[in-house]
C-alpha positions as CSV (number, residue, x, y, z in Angstrom):
1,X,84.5,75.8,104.1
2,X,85.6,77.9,101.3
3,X,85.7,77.8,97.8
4,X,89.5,78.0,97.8
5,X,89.9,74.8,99.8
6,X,87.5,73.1,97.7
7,X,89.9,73.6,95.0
8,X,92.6,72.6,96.7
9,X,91.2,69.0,97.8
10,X,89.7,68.5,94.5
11,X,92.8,68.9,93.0
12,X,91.7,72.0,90.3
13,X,91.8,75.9,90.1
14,X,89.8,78.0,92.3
15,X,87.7,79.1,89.0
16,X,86.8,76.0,88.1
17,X,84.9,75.3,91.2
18,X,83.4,78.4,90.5
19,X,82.2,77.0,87.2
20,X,80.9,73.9,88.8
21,X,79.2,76.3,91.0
22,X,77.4,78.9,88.4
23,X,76.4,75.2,86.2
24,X,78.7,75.9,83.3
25,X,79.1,73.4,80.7
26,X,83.1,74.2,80.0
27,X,84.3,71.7,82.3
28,X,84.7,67.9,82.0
29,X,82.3,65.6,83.6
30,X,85.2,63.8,85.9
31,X,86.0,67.1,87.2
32,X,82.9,68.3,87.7
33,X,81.8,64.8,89.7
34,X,84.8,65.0,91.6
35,X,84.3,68.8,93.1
36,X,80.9,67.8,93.6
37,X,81.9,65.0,95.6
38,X,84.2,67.1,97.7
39,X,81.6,69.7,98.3
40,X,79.2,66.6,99.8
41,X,82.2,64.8,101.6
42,X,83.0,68.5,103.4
43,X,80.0,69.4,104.1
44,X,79.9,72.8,101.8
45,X,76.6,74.8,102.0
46,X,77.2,78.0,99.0
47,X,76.9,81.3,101.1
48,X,73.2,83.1,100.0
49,X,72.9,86.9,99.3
50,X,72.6,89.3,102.3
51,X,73.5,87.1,105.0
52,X,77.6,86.3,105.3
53,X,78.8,88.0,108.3
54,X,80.8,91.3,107.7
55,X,84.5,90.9,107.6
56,X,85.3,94.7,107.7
57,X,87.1,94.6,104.2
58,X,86.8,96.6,101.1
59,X,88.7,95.1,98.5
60,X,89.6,98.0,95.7
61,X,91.1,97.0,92.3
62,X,93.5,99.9,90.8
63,X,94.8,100.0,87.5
64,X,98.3,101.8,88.7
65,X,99.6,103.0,91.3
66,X,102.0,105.7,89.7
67,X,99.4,108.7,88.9
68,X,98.3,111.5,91.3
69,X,94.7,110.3,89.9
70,X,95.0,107.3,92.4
71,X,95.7,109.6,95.5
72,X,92.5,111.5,95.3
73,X,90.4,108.2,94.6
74,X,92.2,106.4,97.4
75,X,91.7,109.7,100.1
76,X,88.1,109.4,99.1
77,X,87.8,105.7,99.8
78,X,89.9,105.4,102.7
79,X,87.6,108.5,104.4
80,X,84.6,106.2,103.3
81,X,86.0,103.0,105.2
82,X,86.8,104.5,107.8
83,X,83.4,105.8,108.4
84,X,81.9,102.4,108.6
85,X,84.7,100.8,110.6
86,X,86.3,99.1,107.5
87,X,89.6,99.0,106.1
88,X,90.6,99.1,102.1
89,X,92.4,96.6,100.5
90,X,94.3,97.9,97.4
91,X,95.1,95.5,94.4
92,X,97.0,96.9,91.4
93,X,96.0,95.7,88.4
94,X,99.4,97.4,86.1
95,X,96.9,98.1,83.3
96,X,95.6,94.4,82.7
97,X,92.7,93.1,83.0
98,X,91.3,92.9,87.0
99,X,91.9,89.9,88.6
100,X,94.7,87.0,88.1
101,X,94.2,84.2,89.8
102,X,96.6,84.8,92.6
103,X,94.5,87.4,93.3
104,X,91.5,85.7,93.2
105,X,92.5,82.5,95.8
106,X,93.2,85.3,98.5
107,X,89.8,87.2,97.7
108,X,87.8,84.2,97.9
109,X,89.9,82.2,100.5
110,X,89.5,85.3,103.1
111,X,86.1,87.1,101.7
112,X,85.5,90.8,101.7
113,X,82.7,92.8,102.5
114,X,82.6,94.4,98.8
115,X,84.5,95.1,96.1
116,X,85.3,98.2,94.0
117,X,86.7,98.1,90.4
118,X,88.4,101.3,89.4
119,X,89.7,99.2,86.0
120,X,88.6,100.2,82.2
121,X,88.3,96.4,81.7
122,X,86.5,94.0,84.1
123,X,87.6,90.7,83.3
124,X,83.9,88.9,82.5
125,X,85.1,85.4,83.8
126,X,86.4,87.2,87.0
127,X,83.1,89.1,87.8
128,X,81.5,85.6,87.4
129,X,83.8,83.6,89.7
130,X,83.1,86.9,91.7
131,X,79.2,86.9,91.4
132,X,79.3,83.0,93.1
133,X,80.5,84.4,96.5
134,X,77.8,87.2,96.7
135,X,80.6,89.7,96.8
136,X,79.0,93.1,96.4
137,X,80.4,94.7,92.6
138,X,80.9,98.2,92.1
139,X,82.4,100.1,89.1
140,X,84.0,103.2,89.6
141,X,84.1,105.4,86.3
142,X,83.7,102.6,84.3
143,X,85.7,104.1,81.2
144,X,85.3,100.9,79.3
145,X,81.5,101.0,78.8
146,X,78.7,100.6,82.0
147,X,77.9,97.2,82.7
148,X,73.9,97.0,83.7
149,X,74.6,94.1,86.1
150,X,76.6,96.0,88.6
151,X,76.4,99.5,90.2
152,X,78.4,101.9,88.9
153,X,79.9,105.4,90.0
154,X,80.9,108.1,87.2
155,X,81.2,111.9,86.1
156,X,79.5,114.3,83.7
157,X,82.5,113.8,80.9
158,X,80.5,114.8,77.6
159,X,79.4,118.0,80.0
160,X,83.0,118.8,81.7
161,X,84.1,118.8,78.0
162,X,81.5,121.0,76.8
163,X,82.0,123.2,79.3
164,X,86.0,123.3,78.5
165,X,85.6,124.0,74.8
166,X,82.9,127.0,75.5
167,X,85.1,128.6,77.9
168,X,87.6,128.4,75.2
169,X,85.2,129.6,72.1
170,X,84.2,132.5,74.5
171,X,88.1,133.3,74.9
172,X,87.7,134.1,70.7
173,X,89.4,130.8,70.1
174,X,88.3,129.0,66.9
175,X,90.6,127.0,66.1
176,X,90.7,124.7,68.8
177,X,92.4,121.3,69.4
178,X,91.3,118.0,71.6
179,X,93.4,115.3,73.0
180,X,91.7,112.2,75.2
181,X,92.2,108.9,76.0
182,X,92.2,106.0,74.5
183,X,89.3,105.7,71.7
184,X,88.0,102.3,73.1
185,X,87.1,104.2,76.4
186,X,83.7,105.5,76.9
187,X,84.9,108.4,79.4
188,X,87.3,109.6,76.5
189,X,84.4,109.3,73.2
190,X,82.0,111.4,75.7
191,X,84.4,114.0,76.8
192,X,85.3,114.3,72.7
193,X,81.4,114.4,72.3
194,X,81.3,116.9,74.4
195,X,84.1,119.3,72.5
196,X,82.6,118.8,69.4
197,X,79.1,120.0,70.6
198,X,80.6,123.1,71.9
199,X,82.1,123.8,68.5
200,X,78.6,122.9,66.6
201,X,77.0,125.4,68.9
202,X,79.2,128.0,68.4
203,X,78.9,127.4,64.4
204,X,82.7,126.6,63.9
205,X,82.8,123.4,61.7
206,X,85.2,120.4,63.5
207,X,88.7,120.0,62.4
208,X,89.3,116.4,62.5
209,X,93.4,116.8,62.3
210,X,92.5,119.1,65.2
211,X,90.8,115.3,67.3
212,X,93.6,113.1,68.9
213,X,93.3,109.8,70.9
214,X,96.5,109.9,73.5
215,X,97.1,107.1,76.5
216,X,95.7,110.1,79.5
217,X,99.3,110.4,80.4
218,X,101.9,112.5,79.6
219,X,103.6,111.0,76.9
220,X,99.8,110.9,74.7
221,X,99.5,114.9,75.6
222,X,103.0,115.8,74.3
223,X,102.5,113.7,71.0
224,X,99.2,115.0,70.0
225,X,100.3,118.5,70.8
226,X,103.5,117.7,68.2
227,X,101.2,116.9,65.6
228,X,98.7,119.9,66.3
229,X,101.4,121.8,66.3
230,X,103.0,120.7,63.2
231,X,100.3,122.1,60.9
232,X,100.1,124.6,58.7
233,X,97.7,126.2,60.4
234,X,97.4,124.7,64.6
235,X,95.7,125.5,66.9
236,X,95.3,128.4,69.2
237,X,93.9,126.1,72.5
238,X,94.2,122.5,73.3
239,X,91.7,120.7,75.6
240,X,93.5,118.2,76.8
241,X,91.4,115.1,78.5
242,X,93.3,114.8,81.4
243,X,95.9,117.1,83.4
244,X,98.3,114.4,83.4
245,X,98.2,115.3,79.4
246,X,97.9,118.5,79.7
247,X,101.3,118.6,81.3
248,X,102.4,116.8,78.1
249,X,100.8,119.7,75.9
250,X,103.0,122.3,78.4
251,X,106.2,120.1,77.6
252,X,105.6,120.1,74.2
253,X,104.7,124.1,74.0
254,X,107.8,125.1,76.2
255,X,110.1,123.0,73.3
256,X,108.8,125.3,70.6
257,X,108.8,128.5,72.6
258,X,105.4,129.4,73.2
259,X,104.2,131.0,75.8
260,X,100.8,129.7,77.9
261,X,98.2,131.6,77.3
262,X,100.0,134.2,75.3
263,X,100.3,131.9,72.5
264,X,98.5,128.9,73.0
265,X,95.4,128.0,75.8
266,X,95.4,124.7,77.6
267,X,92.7,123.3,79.6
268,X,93.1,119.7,81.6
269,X,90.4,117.5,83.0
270,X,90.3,116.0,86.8
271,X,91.9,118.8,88.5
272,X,94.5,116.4,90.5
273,X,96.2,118.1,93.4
274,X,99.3,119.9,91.0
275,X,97.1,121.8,88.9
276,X,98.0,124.8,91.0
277,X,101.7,123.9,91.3
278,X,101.7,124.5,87.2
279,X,103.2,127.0,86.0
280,X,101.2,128.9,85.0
281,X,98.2,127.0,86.9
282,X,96.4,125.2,84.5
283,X,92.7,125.7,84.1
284,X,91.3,122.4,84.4
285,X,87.3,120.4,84.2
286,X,86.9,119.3,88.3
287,X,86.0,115.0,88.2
288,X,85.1,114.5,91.8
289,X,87.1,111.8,92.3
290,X,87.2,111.6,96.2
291,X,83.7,112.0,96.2
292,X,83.1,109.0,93.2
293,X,85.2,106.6,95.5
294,X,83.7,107.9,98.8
295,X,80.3,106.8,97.1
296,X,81.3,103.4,95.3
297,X,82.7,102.5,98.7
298,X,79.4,103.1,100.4
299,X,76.9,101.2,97.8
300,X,79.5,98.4,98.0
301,X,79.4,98.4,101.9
302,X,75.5,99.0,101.3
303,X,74.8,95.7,99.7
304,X,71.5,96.7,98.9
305,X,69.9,94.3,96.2
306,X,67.9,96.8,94.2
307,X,67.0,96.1,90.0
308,X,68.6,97.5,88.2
309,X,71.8,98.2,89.9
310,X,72.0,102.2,91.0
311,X,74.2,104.2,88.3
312,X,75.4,107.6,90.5
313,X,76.9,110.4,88.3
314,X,78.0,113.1,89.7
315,X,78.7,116.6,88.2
316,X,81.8,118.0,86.6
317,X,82.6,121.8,86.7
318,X,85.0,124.0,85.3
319,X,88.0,125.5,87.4
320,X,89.3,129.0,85.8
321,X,93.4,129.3,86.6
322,X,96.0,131.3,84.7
323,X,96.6,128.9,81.3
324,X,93.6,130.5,79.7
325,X,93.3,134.0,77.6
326,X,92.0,135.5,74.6
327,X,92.8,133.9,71.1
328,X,96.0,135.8,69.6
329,X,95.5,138.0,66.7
């Protein structure tokens, strides 16, 4: 019997079996008498770690499904699957936290072999109504900060921005320009952290009107660029912390005339599959994100109960195209 129809002949939600479950003290005594009851009357025996029967599922929790980000972490997952005769199961999350509750009734009603979270926010009372069914947890880039209790999949960002930025000082750029995410993310402070350790070994003192927190999408790129721009004296580069922005920072550059590299050097992060449809093609940091989802798959399919949880990172590098060249005089 599952947790799901527990709920539904208890009369309450699917999470607050789950409470009743995991022992918390948030729910009234009735209720928690009555699912109890209904757990005896039916006969209900909680599932134990490492023994439920494979269903050949993988759920995977997106937080869109509109960027060309998604493609490459959905090839690599897919490939991953299909290697271990499973199939993905693809939630979108539209940016909110993973998990409503619609959501959860199906997961827990049908079960799944393992679960991958490609979300910047884990909702903590889902991964708890999560962690009753034994349902292997894995965080892919976990941009809102590494959770120790689960296993977690990520990329070298303060090194892919370090090794942007140096390409750039090595061009004879000084007065160079950042753009990332959002400033609660993790993924965007390190790549940032990485920029302004590449300027402090090059001896060129940070610019903090040159640091701008954008949304990793087009819009963010085009309005930090306006603002670079803007000043008295801007910048001859912008890193920009994702190529979806950096298409943003070409937008912005074609509006005011000036010409990539001639006048101004851009460099992306990700290297999604139109990098080389730019014009010109942008130089970009390579996240390996077929090979991050290709991996969270696998330790999810894995289920290996190790302490503490694996954290796999896996190296950035720097792709050289055409948006690149020497500072202008």
């Amino acid at each position: 019997m599952t947790i799901a129809e527990i709920a539904e002949h208890a009369g309450v939600s699917v999470p607050t079996v789950s409470k009743v479950l995991n022992g918390r003290s948030d729910v009234a005594e009735a209720t928690r008498l009555r699912v109890k009851q209904v757990m005896a009357d039916r006969g209900y025996q909680r599932r134990k770690p490492g023994i439920q029967r494979r269903v050949g599922l993988v759920d995977m929790v997106l937080p869109s499904l509109d960027s060309p980000w998604v493609v490459e972490v959905l090839r690599g997952a897919e490939a991953e699957a299909r290697k271990a005769g499973a199939q993905i199961v693809l939630t979108s999350a539209e940016n909110r936290p993973a998990g409503d509750r619609q959501w959860l009734d199906h997961l827990m009603a049908r079960r799944s072999d393992g679960l991958v979270l490609v979300v910047s926010e884990p909702d903590p009372e889902v991964v708890e109504q999560l962690a009753a069914l034994h349902t292997p947890i894995v965080l892919l880039d976990p941009v809102g900060g590494s959770d120790p209790s689960f296993a977690t999949v990520g990329a070298t960002n303060w090194a892919g921005g370090l090794s942007a930025v140096e390409h750039l000082v090595g061009l004879g750029h000084r007065r160079i320009g950042v753009i990332s995410g959002r400033p609660q993310l993790v993924c965007s402070q390190e790549r940032v952290e990485g920029y302004r350790a590449a300027l402090g070994r090059a001896g060129i003192a940070p610019d903090e009107d040159l640091v701008h927190f954008g949304d990793f999408r087009p819009h963010g790129g085009r309005l930090g660029a306006q603002q670079m721009l803007d000043l008295a004296e801007p910048p001859t580069a912008i890193f920009a912390g994702s190529d979806m922005q950096a298409v943003g920072v070409y937008q912005e550059a074609a509006t005011r005339g000036l010409r990539i590299p001639e006048d101004l050097s851009v460099v992306g992060f990700d290297d999604i599959a139109f990098c080389e449809d730019m014009t010109p093609q942008l130089t970009t940091v390579r996240q390996p994100l077929a090979r991050m989802a290709s991996e969270a798959v696998r330790l999810a399919l894995a289920a290996e109960d190790t302490t503490p949880p694996p954290r796999v990172e896996l190296a950035t590098h720097l792709v050289v195209r055409e948006s690149t060249g020497p500072a202008p005089h």
